[in-house]
N, C-alpha and C positions, 0 to 999 in steps of 0.2 A: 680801031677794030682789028685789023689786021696784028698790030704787038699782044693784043687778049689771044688773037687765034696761034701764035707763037707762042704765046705763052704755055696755052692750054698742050701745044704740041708737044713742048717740050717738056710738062708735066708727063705727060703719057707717056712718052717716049723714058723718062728716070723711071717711072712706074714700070713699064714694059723692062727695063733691063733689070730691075732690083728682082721683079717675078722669076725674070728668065735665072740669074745666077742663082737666086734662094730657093727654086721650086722643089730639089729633094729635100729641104726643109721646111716646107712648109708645114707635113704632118706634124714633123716634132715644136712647131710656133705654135699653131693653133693646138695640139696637144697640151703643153707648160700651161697658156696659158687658160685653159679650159680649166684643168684639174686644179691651177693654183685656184682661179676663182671659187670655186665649190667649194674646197677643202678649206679655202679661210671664210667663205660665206657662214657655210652648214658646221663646220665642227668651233673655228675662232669665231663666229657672230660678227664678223665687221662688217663693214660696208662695201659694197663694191667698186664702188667711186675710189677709196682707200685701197684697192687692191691693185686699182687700174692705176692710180698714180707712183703707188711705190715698188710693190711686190712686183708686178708683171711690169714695172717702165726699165725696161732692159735692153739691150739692142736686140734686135730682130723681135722679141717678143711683142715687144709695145708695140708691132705693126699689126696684129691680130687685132678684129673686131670681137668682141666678145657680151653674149647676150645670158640670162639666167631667167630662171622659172624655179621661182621659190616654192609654189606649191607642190611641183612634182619635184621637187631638190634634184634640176638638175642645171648643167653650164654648159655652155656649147660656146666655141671660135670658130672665125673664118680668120685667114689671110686673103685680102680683094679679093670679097668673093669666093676663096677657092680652098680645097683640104676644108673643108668642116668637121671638126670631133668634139665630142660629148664627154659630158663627164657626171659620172649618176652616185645620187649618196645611199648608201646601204646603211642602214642601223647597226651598229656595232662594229662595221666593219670600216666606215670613212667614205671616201672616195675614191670611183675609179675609173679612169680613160676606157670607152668600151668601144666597140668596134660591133660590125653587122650581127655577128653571133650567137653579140650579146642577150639573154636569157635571164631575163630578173628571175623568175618563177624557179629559179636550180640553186638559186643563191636565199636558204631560205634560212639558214643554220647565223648563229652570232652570240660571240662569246658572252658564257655567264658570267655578271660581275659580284664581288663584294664589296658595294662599296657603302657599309655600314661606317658613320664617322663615330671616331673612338672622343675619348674625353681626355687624352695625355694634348701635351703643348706641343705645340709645334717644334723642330720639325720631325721627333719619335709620334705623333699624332697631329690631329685635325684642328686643334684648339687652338687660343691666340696663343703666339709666343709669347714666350718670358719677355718681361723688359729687363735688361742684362747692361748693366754701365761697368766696362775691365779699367780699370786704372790704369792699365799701361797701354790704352790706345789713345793717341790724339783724337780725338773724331774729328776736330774743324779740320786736321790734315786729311785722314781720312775722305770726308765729306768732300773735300777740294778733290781729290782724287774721283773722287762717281761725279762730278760738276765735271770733269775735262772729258770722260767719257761720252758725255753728252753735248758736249761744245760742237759747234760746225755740223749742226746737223745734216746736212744736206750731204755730209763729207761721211763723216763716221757709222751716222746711221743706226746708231743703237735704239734697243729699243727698251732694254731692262737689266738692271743689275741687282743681284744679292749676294751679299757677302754673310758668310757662316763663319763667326770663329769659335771653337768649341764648342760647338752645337747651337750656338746660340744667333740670332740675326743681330748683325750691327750697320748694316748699312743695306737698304733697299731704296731702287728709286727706277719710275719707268717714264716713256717717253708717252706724249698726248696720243691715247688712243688707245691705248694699253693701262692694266692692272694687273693684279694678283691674281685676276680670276680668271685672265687671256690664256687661253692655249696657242703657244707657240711650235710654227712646225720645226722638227730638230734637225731632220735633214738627217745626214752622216752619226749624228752622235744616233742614231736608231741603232748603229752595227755596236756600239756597247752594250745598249739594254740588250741588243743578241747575244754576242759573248755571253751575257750575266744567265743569261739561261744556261746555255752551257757549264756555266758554274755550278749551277745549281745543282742541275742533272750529276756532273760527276760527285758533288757533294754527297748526293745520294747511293751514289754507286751503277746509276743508272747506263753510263756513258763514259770511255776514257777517252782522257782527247790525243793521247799516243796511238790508239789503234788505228787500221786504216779506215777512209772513206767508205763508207755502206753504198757504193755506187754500183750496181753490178757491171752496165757496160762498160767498167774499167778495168775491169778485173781480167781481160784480154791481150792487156798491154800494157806499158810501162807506166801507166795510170794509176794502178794498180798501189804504188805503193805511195801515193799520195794520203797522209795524215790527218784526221781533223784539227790537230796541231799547226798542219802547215797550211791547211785553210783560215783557219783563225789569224797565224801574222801574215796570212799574203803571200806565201810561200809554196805554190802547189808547181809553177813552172808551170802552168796554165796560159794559150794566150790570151791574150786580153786587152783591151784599148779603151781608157778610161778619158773621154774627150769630150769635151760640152759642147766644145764651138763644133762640131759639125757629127754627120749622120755616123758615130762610132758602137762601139759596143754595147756600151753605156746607154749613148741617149736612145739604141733600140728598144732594148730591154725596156727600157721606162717607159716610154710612149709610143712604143708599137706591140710588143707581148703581153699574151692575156694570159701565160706561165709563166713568170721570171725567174723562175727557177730553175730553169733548162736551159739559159743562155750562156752560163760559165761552163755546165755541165759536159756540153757537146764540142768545146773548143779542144784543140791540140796541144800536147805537148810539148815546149820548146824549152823545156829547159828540165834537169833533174829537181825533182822534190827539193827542198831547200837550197839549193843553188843560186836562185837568182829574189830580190821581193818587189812584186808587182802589186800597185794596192786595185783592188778589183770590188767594185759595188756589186759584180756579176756574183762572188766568190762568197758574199754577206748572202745575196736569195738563194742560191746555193746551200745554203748552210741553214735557210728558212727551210729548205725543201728534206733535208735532212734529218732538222726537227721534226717535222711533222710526220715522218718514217718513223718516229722512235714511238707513234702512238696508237691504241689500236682502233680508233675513231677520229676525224675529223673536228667532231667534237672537244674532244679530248684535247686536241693539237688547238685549237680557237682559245680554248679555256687554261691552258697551262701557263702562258705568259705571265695574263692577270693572277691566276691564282697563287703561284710559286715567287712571283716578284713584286708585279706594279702593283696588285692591290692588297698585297702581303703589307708595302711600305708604305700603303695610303696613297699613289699616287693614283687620285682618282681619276683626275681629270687627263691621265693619258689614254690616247686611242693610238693603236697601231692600225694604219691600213692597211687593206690586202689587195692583190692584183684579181682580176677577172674571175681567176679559178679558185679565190677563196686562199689564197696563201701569203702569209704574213710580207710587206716588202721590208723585208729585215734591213736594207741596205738606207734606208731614206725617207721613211714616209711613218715616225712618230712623232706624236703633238703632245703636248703636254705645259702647264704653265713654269712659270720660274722660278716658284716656288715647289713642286713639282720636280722641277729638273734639280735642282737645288735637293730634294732628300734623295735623289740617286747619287751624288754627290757623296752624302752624309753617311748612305751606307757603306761607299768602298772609305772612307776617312774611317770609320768603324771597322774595319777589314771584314766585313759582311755580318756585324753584329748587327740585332733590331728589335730594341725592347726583349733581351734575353734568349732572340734566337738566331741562331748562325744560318743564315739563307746560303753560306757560300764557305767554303775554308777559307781560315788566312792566308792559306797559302794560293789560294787561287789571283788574289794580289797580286802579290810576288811573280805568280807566271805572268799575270796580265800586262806588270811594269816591266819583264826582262825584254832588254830590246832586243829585237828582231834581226839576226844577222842579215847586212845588205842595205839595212835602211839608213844607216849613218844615224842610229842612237833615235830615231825619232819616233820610230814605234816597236811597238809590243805586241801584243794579243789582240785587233780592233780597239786598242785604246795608244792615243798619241803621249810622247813624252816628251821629256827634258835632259835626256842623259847627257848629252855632250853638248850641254848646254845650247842649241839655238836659239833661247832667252836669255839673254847674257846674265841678267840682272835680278833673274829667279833661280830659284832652290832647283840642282839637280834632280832633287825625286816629284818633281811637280810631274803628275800626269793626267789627261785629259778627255773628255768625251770630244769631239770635234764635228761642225757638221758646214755645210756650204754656208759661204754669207755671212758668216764670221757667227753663228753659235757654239758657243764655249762654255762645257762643265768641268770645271780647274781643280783639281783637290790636291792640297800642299801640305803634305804628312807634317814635315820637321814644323812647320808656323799653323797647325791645328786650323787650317782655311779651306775651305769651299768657296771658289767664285763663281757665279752663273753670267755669262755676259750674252745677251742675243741680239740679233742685229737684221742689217742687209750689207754690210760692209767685214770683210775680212783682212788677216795680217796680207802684206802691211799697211794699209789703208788705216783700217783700225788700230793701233800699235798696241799687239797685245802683252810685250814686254813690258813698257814704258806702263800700261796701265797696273799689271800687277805688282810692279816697283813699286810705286809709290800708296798704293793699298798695303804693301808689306811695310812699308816705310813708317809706315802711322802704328803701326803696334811695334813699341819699345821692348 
């Protein structure tokens, strides 16, 4: 009796100090994992048991207690007991971590969609694809290639791959639990679909990305001549502290603001406009909040994303979340399948051609892939690269959508490819060199 009541003591006692160290995080545990639950319940359709075991089994996260009510769509966690937060699904707009404030009855607005399916094949339309056999791929090489992607799973963690060459699918394959019709969350690659609006807009004439920042409170001070240029590579000299393992910039923003867009806004500046490159998730809602400046309704700003991009290219099954006040979280929070991810792919491989229309100049490319003075060649415009090769064993002009947990949209001009890889494992865990080598390897 007495070793059970030591035992017990000394459970309480590891419990009591794990509380006492982690307690200013606890909002942000029970936060991830409230919102992860909903958002893979209500928009991915899985199961919650599925969410608990892989998506949220994380360190600190997996200590969260987490409950759902599927009738009112919404999630709620605890940590022992304590920080309790919610997370509620909006129609059109996703999921969002709410706080006392919160006000469903204000949030009544949600993006119109088109998403009428065309009759072209996949992936310029909704149809089956082509069957496409190129004489100069091995596919049993090939094919070995998406088998090692998937080997060790418990390690690698993938969860679906497509490979595009010449527009055509040659290799698809997903992991138990997942298909074609999964939306996955992208994470980081969200800050591309932003950029590409951006594109758009200047396409039109709407917006240059040389002029400064439309921010008035900066216009007081050396703020002032911060660029949408140098928001777009990370480049504003903004502070900023992009850190997951603890209560930073970042993880506020995410799971304690019901503006995210005001949190890059209000920071100092420590460095001249392109001086220094800081990558900043704050910098991406920023730039959401920006967009929606450029419009003269609310409405307008819900509906331009879909209309001008995602559902221009068919990508029906993307949702973009928005935070509390209705505003796009441009930095992290688009879903979308892999097929899906996969025609955003197809379009910059096109240099923003689509069924005969230019959504975007070529030359918007071209900015997107020039790398970013400061980053040592690895990024561009919110899109990641390969310039100075830290792929040893790919094509310098490989460049990338990127997002946490190893989601990757690859598009390899000179070898006519598109790869979609998604996961819960990232470089180098995942080896994302070693996998695109030997997919290159297999077409002669």
């Amino acid at each position: 009796m007495k070793i059970i009541k030591r035992i017990l003591l000394l459970l309480l006692a590891i419990i009591g100090i794990a509380v006492y160290l982690n307690y200013p995080k606890l909002n942000i545990i029970s936060g991830y994992a409230s919102k992860s639950l909903a958002s893979n319940v209500f928009i991915s359709k899985r199961s919650p048991s599925s969410i608990v075991e892989n998506d949220n089994n994380m360190p600190l996260i997996k200590l969260a207690d987490i409950a759902l009510d599927e009738k009112e769509k919404k999630a709620s966690a605890t940590v022992f007991g304590l920080m309790e937060r919610q997370s509620v699904y909006r129609e059109g707009l996703g999921c969002v971590l709410v706080n006392d404030s919160f006000d469903a009855s204000k949030m009544t607005l949600k993006p119109n969609r088109n998403t009428v399916l065309d009759t072209l094949p996949y992936p310029f339309g909704n149809n089956k694809a082509i069957d496409t056999v190129f004489a100069n791929i091995d596919y049993t090489q090939l094919s070995q290639a998406i088998t090692t992607a998937f080997d060790a799973p418990t390690i690698k963690k993938t969860r679906s791959v497509l490979v595009l060459y010449k527009n055509r699918i040659v290799a698809e394959h997903y992991a138990k639990g997942f298909s074609k019709e999964t939306p996955i969350l992208g994470w980081s690659m969200t800050k591309s679909i932003l950029a590409t609006l951006y594109g758009t807009l200047e396409h039109t004439g709407k917006i240059q990305v040389n002029s400064p920042a439309p921010i008035a409170s900066w216009q007081k001070d050396a703020r002032k001549n911060i660029t949408i240029n140098h928001l777009l590579r990370m480049q504003s000299g903004l502070e900023w502290e992009e850190d997951y393992t603890k209560i930073s910039d970042v993880t506020k923003m995410l799971f304690l603001n019901a503006d995210m867009t005001k949190e890059q806004k209000e920071k100092k500046a420590i460095a001249k406009p392109g001086e220094i490159w800081n990558y900043s998730s704050g910098t991406s809602n920023l730039l959401s909040g920006i967009l929606r400046d450029q419009f003269s309704s609310r409405q307008e700003y819900l509906d331009y994303p879909y209309k001008a991009l995602i559902d221009k290219i068919g990508m029906h099954s993307m949702l973009l979340e928005a935070d509390m006040e209705g505003n796009y979280v441009g930095s992290s929070y688009g879903w979308a399948t892999t097929r899906d991810w996969a025609k955003f792919g197809t379009l910059y491989l096109n240099r923003g051609a689509w069924n005969g229309e230019q959504l975007f100049s070529p030359k918007w490319v071209d900015y997107i892939t020039k790398p970013t003075a400061e980053s040592n060649g690895v990024y561009g415009a919110h899109f990641w690269l390969n310039a100075e090769g830290k792929f040893p064993d790919v094509p310098r002009d490989m460049y990338s959508a990127n997002g946490f947990q190893g989601q990757y949209v690859m598009v390899i001009p000179s070898k006519d490819l598109v790869v979609v890889r998604m996961g819960l494992a990232e470089n180098p865990i995942f080896d994302v060199n070693a996998f695109l080598r030997d997919i290159i390897k297999s077409i002669k």
